[in-house]
PDB file of N, CA, C and O in Angstrom:
ATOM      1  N   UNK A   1       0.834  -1.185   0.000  1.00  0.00           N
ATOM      2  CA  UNK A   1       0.000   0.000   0.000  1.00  0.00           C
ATOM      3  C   UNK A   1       0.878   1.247   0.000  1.00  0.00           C
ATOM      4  O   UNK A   1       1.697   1.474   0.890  1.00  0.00           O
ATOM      5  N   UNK A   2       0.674   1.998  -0.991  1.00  0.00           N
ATOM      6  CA  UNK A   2       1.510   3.324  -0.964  1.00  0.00           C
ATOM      7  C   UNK A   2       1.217   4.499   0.244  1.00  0.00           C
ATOM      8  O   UNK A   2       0.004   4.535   0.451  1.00  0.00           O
ATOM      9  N   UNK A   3       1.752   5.202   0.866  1.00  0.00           N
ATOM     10  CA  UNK A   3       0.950   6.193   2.016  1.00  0.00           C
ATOM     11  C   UNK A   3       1.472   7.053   1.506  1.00  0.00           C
ATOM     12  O   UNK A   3       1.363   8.000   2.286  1.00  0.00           O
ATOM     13  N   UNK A   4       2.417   7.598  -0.023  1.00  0.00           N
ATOM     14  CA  UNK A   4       2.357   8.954  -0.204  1.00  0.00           C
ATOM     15  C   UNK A   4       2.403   9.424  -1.336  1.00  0.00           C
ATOM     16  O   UNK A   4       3.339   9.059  -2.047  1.00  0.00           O
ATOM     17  N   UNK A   5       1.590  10.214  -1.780  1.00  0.00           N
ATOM     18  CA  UNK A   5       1.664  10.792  -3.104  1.00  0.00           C
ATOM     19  C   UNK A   5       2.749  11.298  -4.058  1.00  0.00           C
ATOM     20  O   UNK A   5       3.582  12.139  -3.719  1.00  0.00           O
ATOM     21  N   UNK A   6       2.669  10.530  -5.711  1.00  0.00           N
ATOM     22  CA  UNK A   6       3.784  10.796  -6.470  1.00  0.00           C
ATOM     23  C   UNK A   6       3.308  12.023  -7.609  1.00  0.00           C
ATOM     24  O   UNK A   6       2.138  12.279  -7.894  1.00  0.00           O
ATOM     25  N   UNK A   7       4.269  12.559  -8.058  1.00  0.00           N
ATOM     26  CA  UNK A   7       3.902  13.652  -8.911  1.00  0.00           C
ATOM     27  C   UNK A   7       4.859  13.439 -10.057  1.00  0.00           C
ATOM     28  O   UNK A   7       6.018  13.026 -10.019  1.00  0.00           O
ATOM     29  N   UNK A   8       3.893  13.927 -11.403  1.00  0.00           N
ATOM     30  CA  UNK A   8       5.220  14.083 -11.977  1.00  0.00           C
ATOM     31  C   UNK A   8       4.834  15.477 -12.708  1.00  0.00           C
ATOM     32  O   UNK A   8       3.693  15.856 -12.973  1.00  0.00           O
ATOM     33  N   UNK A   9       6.314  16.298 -13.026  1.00  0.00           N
ATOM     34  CA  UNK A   9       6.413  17.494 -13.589  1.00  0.00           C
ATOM     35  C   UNK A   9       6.524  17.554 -15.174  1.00  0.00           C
ATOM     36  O   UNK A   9       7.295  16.733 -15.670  1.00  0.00           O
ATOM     37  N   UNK A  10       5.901  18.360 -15.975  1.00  0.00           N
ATOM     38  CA  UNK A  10       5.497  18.604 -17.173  1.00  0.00           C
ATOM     39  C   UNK A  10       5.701  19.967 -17.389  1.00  0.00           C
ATOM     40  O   UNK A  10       4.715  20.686 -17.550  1.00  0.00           O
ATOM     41  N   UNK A  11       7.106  20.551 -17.424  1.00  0.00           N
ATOM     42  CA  UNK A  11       7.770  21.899 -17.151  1.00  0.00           C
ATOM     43  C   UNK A  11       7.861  22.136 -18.815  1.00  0.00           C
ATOM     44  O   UNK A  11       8.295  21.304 -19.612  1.00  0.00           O
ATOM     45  N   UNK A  12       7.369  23.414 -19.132  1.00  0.00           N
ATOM     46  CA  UNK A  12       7.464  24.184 -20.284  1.00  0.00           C
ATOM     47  C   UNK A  12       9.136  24.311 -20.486  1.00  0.00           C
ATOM     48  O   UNK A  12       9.853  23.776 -19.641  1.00  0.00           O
ATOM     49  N   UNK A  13       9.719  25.007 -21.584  1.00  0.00           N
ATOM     50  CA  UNK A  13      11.093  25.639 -21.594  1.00  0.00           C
ATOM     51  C   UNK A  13      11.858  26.109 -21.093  1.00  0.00           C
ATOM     52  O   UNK A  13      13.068  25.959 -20.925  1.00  0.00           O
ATOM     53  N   UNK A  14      10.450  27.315 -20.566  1.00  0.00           N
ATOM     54  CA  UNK A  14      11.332  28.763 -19.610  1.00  0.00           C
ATOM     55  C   UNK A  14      11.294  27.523 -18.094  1.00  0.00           C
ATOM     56  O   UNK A  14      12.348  26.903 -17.953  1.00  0.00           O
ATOM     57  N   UNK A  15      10.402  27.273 -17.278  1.00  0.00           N
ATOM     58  CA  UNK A  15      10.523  26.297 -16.416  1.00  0.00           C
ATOM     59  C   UNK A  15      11.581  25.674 -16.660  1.00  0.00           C
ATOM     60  O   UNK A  15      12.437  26.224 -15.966  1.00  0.00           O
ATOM     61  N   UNK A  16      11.927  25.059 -17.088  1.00  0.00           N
ATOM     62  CA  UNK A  16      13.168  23.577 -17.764  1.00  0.00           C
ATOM     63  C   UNK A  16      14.710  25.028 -17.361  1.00  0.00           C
ATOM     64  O   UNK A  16      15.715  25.265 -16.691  1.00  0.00           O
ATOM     65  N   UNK A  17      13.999  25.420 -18.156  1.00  0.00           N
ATOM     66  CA  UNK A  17      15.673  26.528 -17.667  1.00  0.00           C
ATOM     67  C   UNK A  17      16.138  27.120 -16.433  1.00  0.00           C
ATOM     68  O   UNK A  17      17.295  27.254 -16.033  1.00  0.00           O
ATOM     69  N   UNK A  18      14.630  27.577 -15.695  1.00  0.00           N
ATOM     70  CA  UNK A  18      14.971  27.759 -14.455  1.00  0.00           C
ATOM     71  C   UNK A  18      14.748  27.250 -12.978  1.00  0.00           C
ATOM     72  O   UNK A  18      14.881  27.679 -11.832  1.00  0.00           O
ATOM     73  N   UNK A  19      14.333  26.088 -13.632  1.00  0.00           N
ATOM     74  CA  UNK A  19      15.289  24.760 -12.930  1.00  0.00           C
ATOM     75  C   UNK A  19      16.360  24.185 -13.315  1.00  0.00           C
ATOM     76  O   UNK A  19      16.753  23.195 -12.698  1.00  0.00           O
ATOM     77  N   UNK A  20      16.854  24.531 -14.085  1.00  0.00           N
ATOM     78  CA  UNK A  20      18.502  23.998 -14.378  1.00  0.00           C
ATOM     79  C   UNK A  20      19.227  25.188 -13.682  1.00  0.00           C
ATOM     80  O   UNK A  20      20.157  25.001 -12.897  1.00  0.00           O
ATOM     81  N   UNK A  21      18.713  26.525 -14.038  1.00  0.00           N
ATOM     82  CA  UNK A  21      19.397  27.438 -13.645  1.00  0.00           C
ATOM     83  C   UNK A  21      19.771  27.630 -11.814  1.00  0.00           C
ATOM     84  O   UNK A  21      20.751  28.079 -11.219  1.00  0.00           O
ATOM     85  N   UNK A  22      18.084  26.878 -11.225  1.00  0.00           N
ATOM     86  CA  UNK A  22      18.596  26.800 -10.030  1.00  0.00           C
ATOM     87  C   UNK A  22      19.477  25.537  -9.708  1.00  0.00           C
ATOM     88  O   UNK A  22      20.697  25.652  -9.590  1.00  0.00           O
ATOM     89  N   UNK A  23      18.898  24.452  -9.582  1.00  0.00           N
ATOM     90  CA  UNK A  23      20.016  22.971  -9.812  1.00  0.00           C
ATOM     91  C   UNK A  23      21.427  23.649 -10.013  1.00  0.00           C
ATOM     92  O   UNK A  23      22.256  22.954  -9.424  1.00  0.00           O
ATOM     93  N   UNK A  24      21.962  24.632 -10.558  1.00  0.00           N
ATOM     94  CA  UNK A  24      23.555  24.781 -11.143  1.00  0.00           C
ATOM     95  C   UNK A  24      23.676  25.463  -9.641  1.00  0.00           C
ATOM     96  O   UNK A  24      24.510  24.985  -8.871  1.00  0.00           O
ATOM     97  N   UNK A  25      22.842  26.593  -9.208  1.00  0.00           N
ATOM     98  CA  UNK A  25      23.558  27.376  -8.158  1.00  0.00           C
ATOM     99  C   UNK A  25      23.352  26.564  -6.702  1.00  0.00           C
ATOM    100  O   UNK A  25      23.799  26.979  -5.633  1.00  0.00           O
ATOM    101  N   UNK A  26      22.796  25.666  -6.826  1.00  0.00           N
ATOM    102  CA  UNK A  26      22.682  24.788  -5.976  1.00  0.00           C
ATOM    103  C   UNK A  26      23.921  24.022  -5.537  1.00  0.00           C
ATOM    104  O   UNK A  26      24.413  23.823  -4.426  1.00  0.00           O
ATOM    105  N   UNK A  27      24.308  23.613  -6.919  1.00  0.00           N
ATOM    106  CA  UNK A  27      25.493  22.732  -7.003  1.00  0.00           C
ATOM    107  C   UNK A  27      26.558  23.662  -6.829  1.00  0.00           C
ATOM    108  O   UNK A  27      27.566  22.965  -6.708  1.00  0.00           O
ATOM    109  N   UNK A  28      26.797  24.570  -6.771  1.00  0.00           N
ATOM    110  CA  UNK A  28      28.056  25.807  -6.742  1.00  0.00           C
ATOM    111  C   UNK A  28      28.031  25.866  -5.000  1.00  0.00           C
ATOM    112  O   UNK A  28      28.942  25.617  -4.210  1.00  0.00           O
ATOM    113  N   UNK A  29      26.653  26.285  -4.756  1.00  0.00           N
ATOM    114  CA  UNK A  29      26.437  26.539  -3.143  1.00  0.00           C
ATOM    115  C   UNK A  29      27.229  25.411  -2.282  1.00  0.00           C
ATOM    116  O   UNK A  29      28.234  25.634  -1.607  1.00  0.00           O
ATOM    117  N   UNK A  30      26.583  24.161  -2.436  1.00  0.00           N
ATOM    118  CA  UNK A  30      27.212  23.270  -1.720  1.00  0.00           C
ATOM    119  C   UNK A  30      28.528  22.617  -2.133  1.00  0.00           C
ATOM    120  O   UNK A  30      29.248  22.105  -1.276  1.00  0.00           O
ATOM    121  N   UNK A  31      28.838  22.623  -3.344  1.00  0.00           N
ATOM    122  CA  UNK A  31      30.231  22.628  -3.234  1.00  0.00           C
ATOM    123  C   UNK A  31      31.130  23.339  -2.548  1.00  0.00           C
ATOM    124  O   UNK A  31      31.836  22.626  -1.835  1.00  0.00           O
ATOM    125  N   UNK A  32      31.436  24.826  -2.486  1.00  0.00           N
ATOM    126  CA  UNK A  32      31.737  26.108  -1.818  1.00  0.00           C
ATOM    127  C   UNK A  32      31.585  25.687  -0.495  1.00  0.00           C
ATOM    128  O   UNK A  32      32.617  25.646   0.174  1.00  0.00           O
ATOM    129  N   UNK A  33      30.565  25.374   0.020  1.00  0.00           N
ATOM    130  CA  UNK A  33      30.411  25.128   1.513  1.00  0.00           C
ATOM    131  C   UNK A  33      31.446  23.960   1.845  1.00  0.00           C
ATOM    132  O   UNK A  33      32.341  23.931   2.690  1.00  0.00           O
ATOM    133  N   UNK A  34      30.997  22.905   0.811  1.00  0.00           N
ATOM    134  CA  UNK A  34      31.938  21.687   1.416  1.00  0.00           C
ATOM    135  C   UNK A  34      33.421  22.077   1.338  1.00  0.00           C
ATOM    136  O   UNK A  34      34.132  21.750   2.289  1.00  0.00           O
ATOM    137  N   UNK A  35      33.910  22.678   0.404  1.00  0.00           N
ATOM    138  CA  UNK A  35      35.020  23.095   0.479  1.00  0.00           C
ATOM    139  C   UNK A  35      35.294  23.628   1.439  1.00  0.00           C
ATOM    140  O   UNK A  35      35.982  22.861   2.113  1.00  0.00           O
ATOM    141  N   UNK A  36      35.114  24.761   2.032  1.00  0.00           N
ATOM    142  CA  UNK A  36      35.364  25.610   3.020  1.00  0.00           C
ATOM    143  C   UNK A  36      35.105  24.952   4.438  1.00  0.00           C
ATOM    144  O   UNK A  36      35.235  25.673   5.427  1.00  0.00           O
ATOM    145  N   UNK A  37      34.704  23.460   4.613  1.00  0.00           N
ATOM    146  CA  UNK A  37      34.499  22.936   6.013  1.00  0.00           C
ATOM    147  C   UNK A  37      35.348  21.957   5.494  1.00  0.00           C
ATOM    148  O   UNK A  37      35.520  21.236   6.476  1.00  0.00           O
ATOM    149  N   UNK A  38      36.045  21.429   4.492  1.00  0.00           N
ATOM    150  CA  UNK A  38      37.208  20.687   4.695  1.00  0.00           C
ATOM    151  C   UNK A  38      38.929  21.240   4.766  1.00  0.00           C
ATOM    152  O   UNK A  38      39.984  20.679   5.061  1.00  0.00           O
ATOM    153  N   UNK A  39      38.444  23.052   4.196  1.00  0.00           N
ATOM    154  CA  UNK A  39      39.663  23.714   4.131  1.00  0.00           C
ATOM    155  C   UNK A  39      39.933  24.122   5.838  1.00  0.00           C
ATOM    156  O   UNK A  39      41.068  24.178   6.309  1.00  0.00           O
ATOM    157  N   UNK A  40      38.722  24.379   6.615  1.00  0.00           N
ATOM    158  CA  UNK A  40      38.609  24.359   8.128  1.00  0.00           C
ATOM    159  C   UNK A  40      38.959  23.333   8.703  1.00  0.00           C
ATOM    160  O   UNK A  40      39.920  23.647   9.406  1.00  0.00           O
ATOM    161  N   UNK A  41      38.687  22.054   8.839  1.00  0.00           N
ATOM    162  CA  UNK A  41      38.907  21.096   8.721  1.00  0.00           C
ATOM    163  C   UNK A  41      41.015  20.965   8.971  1.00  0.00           C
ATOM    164  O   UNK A  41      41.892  21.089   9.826  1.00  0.00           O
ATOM    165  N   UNK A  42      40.851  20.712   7.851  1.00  0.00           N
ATOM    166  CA  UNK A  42      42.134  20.770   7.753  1.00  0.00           C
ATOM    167  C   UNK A  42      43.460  21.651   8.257  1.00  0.00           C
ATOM    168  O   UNK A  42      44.615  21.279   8.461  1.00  0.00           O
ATOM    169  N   UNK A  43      42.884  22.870   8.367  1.00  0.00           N
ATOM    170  CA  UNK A  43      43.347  23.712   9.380  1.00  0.00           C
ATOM    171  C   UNK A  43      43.301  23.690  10.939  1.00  0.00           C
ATOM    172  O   UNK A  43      44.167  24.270  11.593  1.00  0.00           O
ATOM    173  N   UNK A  44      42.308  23.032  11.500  1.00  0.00           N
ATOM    174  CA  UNK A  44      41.948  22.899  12.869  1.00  0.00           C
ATOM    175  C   UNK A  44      42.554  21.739  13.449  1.00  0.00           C
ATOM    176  O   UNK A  44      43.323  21.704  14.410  1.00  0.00           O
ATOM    177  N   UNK A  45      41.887  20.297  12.388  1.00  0.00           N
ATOM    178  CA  UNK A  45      42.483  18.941  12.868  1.00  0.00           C
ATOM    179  C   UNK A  45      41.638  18.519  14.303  1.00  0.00           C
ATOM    180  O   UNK A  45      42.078  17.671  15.079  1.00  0.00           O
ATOM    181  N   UNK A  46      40.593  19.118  14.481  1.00  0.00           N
ATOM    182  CA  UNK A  46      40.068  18.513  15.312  1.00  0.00           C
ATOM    183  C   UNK A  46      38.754  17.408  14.969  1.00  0.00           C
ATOM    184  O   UNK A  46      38.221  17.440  13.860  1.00  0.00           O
ATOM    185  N   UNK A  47      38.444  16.745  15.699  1.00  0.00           N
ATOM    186  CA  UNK A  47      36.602  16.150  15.553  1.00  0.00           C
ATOM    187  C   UNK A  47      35.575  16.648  15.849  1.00  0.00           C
ATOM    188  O   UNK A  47      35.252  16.812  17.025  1.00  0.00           O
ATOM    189  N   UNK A  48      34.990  16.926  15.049  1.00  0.00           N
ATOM    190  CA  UNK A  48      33.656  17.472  14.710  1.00  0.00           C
ATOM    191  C   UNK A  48      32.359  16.580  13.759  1.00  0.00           C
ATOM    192  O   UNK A  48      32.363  16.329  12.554  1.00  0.00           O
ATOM    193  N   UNK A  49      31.380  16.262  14.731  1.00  0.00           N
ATOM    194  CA  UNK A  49      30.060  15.614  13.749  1.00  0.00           C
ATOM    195  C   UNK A  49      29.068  17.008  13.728  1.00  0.00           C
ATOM    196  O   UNK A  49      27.851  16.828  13.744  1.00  0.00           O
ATOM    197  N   UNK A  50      29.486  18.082  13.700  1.00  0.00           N
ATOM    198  CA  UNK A  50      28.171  19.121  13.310  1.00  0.00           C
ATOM    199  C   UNK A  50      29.531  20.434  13.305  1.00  0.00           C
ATOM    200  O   UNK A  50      30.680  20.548  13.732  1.00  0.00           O
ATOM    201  N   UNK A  51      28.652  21.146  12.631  1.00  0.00           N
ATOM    202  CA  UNK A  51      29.485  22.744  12.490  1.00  0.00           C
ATOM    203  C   UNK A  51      29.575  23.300  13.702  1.00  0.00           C
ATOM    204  O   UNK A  51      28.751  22.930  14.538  1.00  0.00           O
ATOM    205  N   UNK A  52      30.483  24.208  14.045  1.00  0.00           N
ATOM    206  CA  UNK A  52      30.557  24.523  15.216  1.00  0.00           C
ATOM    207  C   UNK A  52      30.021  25.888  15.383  1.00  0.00           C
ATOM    208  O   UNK A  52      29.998  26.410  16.497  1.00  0.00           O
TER     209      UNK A  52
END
């Protein structure tokens, strides 16, 4: 038995683009972040399971 509803999207052009357009800054965002908590990281050398 399913308990949750599926959707599917039927995005025009301009849609299609700006969801790619967000998807890209998405992918920039969290790259950047991950970078910068392994460049910390690496500078500190301590253990950490959450940001401080």
């Amino acid at each position: 038995m399913r308990t949750a509803y599926q959707y599917k999207l039927r995005p025009n052009k301009e849609q299609i683009a700006t969801i790619q357009l967000w998807l890209e800054l998405l992918r920039r965002q969290y790259n950047y972040r991950l970078g910068e908590r392994f460049s910390w990281w690496s500078e500190n050398r301590c253990p950490v399971n959450a940001c401080p």
